[in-house]
C-alpha positions in Angstrom: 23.5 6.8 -8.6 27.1 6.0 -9.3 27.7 2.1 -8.1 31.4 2.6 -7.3 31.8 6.0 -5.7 35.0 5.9 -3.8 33.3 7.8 -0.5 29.8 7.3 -0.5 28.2 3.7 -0.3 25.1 2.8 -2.2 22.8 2.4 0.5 23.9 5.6 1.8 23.3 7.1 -2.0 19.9 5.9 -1.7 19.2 8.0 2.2 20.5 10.5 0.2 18.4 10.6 -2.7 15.3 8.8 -0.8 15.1 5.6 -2.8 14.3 2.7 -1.8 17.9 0.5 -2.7 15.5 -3.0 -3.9 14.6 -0.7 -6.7 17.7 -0.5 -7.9 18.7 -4.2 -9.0 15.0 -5.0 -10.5 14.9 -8.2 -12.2 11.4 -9.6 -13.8 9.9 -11.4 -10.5 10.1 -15.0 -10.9 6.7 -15.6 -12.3 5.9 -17.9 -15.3 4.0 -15.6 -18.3 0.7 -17.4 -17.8 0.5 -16.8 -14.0 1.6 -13.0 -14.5 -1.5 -12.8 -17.0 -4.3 -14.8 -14.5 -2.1 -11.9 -11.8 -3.1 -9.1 -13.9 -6.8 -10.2 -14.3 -6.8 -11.2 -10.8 -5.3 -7.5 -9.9 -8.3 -6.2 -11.9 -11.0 -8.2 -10.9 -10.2 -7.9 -7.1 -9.6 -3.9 -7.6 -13.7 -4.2 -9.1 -15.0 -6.7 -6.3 -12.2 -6.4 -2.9 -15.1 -9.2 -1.5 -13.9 -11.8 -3.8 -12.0 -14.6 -2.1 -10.1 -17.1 -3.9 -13.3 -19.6 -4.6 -15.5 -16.8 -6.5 -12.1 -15.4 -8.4 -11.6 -19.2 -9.2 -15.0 -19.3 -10.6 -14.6 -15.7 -12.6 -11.6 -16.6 -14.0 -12.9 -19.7 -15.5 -15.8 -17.7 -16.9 -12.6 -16.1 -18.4 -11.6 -18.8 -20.2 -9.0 -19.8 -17.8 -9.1 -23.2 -16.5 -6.8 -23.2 -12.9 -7.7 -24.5 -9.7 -8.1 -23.0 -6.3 -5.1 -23.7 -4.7 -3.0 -21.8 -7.4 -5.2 -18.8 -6.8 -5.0 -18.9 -3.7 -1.0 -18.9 -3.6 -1.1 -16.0 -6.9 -2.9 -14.0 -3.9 -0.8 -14.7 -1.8 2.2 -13.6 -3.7 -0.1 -10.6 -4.1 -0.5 -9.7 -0.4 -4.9 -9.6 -1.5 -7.5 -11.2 0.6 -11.8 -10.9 0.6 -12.6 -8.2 2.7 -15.4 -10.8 4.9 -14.2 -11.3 8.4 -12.4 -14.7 8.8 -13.6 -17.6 11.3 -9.9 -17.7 12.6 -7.4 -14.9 13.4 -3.9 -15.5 12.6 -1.8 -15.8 15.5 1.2 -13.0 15.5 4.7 -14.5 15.1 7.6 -13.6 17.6 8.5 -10.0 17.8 5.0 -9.0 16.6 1.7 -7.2 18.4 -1.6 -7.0 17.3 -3.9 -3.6 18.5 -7.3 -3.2 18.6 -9.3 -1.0 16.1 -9.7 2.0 17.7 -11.8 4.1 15.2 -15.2 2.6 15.2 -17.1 5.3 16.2 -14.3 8.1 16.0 -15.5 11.3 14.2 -11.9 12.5 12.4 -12.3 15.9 12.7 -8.8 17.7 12.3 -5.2 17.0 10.3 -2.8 14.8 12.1 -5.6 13.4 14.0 -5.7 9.4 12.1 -3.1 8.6 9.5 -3.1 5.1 7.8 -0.7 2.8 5.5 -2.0 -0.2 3.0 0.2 -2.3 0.8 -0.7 -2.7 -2.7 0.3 -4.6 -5.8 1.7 -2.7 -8.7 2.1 -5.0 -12.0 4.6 -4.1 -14.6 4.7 -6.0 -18.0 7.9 -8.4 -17.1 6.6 -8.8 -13.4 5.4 -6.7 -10.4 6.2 -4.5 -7.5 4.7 -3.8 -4.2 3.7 -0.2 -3.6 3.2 1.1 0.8 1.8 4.9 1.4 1.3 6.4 4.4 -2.2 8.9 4.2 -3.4 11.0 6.4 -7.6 10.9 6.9 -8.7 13.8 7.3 -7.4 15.5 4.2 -7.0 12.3 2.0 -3.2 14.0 1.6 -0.6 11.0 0.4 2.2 11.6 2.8 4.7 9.3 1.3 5.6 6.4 -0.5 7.7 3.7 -1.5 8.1 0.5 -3.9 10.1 -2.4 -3.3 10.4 -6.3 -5.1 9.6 -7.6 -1.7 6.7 -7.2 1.2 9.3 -7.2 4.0 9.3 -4.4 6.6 12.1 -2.3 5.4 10.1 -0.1 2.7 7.9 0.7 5.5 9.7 2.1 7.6 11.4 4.2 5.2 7.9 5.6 4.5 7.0 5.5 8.1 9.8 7.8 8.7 8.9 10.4 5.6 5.5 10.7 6.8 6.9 11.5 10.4 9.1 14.1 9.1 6.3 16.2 8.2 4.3 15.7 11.5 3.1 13.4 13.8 -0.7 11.8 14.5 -2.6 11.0 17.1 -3.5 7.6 16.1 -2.1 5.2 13.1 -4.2 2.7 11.7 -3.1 -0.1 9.8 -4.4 -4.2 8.9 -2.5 -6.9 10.5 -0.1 -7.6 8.2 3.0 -9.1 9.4 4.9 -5.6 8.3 2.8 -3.3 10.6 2.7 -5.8 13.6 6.8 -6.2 13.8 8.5 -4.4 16.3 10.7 -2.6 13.9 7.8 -0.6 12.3 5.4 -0.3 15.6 8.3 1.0 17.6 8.7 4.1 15.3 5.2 4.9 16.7 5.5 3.7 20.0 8.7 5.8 20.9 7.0 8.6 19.5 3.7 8.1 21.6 1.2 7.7 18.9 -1.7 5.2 19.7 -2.0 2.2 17.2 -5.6 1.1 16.0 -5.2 -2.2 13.2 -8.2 -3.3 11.0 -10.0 -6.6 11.9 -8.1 -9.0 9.6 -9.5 -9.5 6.2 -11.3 -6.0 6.8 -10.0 -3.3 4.3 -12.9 -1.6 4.8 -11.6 -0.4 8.3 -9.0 1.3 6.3 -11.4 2.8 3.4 -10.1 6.1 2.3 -6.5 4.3 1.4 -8.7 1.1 -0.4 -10.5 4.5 -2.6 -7.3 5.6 -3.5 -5.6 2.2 -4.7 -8.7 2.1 -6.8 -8.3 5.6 -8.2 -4.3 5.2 -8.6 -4.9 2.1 -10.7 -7.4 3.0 -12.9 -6.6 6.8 -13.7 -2.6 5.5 -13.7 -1.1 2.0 -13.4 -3.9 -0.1 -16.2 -3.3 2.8 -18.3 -0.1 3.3 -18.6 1.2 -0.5 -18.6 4.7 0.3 -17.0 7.7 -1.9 -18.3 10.5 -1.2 -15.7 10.5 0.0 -11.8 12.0 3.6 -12.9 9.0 4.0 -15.0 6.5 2.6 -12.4 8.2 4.9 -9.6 8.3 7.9 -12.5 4.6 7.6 -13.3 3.0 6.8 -9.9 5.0 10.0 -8.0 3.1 12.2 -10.8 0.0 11.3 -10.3 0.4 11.3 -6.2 1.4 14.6 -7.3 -1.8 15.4 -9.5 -3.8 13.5 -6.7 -2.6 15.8 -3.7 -2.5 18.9 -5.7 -4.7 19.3 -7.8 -7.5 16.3 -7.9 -10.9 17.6 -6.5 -12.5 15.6 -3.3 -16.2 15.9 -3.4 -16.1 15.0 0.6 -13.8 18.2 0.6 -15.9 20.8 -0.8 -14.3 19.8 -3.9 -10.8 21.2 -2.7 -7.3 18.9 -3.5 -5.9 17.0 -0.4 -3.1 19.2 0.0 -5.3 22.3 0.2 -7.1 20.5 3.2 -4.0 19.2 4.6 -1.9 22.4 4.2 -5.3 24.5 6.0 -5.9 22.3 8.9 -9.3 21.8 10.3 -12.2 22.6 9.3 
């Protein structure tokens, strides 16, 4: 990246190069040092139990040692993008510019490539601070499609890995939650224009979207608590090998022990 090139702009740069621009001017997230540590045990406890919701992580962190109240978990979770996974006794009404779609796949036997892909947001915790982390995955074959970090949970580094994804092919159906990211118009009407039926997770249902919650699990405890990244470079460095490792070479026992990309590259069964 060169920061004053006399022809090229820096958001243009970034098309180029496909980077997401946020990760370019990282600062640490403003975050105080205790409430990144109760983040990274929350981060770690939620990965082990995604049922948790903010009164029993309350009550396992002060098993922990760590004496905080309810409503400061409850915003750290926030400031996460985590929720339990139990169906809430109130939907969230969708703000203006924003749809919600049924879920389409109860029932639906995923049978072929390019038949169901689906994205998820996850938190990515660096010493100094954290990032948020969207991929785009298509069932059948477990195969990551794409990727992206950004400092923020707006829209934008959606889209850009909405748009990598659809440059190697195009589903039937996309299924995503409810989050305020997957029900604006800017990301649903990349899938809308292209005619591709949208199913979204009951809210505070991950488990609608379980082959993408399986592989946040397996990306954060074969990559991101090992490694303890210090800087976004070094996040966005380590995480694009092991999506690497992961669609190459890591068996799936659900795929006669092949890698994704095997599956992915073959087609249907």
């Amino acid at each position: 990246m060169e920061a004053g090139h006399a022809e090229i702009s820096v958001r243009r740069q970034c098309e180029l190069l496909g980077v997401n621009r946020s990760g370019l001017y990282y600062e640490p997230v403003g975050e105080s040092e205790e409430n990144l540590k109760l983040m990274r045990m929350l981060d770690e406890e939620y990965t082990r139990h995604p049922f948790y919701g903010s009164r029993r992580l309350k009550l396992w962190l002060e098993e922990q040692g760590q004496e905080v109240n309810r409503k400061r978990v409850k915003r750290l979770m926030e400031v996460m993008g985590i929720e339990a996974v139990y169906p809430k006794p109130k939907v969230s009404q969708a703000g203006e510019g924003h749809k919600i779609y049924p879920y389409l796949l109860k029932g639906v036997e995923v049978r072929r490539v390019n038949q169901v892909w689906s994205t998820d947001i996850t938190y990515i915790r660096l010493r100094g601070g954290f990032v948020y982390l969207v991929a785009v995955m298509d069932w059948y074959s477990r195969y990551v499609l794409s990727w992206s970090l950004s400092l923020t949970m707006e829209v934008d580094f959606c889209v850009e890995a909405l748009k990598a994804a659809l440059r190697r092919g195009r589903p039937e159906m996309f299924n995503s939650d409810q989050g305020s990211q997957f029900t604006s118009e800017k990301f649903r009407g990349e899938l809308e224009k292209r005619g591709i039926a949208i199913s979204m997770d009951g809210r505070g249902r991950c488990f609608d979207n379980i082959f993408i919650e399986r592989l946040w699990r397996s990306l954060k405890y074969e990559e991101v608590y090992l490694k303890e990244y210090g800087v976004v470079p070094e996040a966005r460095a380590g995480i694009g090998k092991w999506f690497e490792f992961y669609n190459q070479e890591r068996p799936h026992q659900s795929l006669g022990n092949q890698p994704p990309a095997t599956v992915f590259q073959g087609g249907a069964a």
